[in-house]
C-alpha positions as CSV (number, residue, x, y, z in Angstrom):
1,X,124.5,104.3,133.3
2,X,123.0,102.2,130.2
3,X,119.7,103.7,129.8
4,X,118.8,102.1,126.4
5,X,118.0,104.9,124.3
6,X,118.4,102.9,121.3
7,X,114.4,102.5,119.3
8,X,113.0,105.9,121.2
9,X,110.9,107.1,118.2
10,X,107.8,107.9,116.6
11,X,104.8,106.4,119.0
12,X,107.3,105.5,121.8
13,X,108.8,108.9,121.5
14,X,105.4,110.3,122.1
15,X,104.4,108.2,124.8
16,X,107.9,108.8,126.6
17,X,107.0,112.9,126.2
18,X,103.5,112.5,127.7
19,X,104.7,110.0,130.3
20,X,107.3,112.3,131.6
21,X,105.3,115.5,131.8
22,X,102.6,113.5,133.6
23,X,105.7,112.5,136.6
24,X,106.7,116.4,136.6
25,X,103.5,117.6,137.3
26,X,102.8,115.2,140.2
27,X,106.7,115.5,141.2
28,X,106.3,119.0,141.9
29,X,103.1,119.2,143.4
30,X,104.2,116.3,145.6
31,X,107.5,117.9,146.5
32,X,105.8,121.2,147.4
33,X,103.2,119.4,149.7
34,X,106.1,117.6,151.3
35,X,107.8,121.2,151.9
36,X,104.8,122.6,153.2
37,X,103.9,119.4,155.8
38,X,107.7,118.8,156.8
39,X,108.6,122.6,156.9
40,X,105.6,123.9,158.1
41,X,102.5,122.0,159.1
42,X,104.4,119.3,161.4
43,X,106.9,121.8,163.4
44,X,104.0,123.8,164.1
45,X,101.8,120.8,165.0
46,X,104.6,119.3,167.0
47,X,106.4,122.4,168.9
48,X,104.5,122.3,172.0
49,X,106.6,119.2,172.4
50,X,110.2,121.0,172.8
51,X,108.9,124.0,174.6
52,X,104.9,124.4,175.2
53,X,105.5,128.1,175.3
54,X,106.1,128.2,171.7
55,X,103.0,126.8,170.3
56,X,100.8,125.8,172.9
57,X,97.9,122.8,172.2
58,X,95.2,124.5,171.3
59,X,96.9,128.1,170.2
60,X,96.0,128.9,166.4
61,X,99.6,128.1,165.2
62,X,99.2,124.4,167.0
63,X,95.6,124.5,165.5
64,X,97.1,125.3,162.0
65,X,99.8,122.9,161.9
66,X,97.6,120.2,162.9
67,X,94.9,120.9,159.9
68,X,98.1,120.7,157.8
69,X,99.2,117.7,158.9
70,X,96.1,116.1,159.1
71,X,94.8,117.2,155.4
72,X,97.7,117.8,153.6
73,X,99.3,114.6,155.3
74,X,96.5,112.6,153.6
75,X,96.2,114.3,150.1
76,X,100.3,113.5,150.6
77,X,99.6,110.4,150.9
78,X,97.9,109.4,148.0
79,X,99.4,111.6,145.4
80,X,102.7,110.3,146.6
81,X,101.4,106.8,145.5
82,X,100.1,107.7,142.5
83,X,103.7,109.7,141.8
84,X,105.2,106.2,142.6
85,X,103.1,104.5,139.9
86,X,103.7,107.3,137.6
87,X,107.6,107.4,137.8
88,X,107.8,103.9,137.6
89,X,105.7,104.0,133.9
90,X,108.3,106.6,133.1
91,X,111.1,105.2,134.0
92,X,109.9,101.3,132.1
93,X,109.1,103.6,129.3
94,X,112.6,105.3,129.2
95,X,114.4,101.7,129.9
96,X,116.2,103.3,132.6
97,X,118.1,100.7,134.9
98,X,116.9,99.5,138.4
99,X,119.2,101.7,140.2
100,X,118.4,105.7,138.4
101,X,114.6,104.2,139.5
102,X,115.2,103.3,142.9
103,X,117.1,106.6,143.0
104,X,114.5,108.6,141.7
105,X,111.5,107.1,143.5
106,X,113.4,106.8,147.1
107,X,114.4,110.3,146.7
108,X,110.6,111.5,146.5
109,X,110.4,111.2,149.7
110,X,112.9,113.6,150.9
111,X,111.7,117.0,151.0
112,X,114.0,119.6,148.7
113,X,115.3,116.0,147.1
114,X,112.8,114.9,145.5
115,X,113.2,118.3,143.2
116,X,116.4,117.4,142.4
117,X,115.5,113.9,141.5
118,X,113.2,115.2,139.1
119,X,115.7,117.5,137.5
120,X,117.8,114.4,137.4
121,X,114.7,112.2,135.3
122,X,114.0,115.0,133.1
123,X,117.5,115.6,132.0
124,X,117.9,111.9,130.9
125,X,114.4,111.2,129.5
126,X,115.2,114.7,126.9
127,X,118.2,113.4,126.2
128,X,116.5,110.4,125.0
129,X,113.8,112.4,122.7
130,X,117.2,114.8,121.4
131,X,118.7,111.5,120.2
132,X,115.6,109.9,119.0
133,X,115.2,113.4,117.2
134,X,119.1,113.2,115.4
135,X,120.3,115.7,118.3
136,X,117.7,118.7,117.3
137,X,116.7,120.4,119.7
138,X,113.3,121.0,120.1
């Protein structure tokens, strides 16, 4: 996987180190809020559906899981488009080719995934600054 590594240094190295701390922040927090509204908010929301014993419309636990979805589905939303424009500067900045950013931006939308995928872009984006540095690490 050619990632063209080649010319990573002095202002590019800086803007690839500020680019990809900006995609881990919003990676996490919008892999977290994915967790929480997948895991949480819409099973609760949504149970009355396989059983209505379980969470009933209108019971606290329904009640809950809706706010989730509602607010957190939202707030989702939005940082997850702002997480798409953010991985995509990264990965023009890191010349990484079409397919590790299809790969990394499809898989932010599966929750537990999209951790993964962001283990994936911050392994090859330091590898990058350790050979722009001569293999120091730092």
């Amino acid at each position: 996987m050619s990632t063209g590594t080649d010319g990573v240094t002095g202002t590019d190295r800086i803007r690839l180190a500020a680019a990809l701390a900006r995609y881990r922040a919003l990676a996490n927090v919008v892999g977290v809020l994915l967790i929480v509204l997948c895991l949480v908010g819409l099973p609760l929301n949504e149970a009355h559906l396989v059983d209505p014993a379980w969470f009933p419309v209108g019971s606290t636990g329904q009640q809950v899981g809706d706010a989730i979805s509602k607010y957190l589905g939202v707030a989702h939303g939005w940082l997850y488009m702002l997480f798409l424009l953010l991985a995509f500067v990264l990965s023009r900045r890191a010349r990484w080719a079409p397919g590790f950013t299809l790969v990394t931006l499809v898989c932010g939308t599966v929750p537990i995934l999209s951790f993964w995928a962001e283990h994936r872009a911050t392994q090859q984006v330091r590898a990058q600054l350790d050979g722009a540095d001569g293999g120091t690490a730092g």
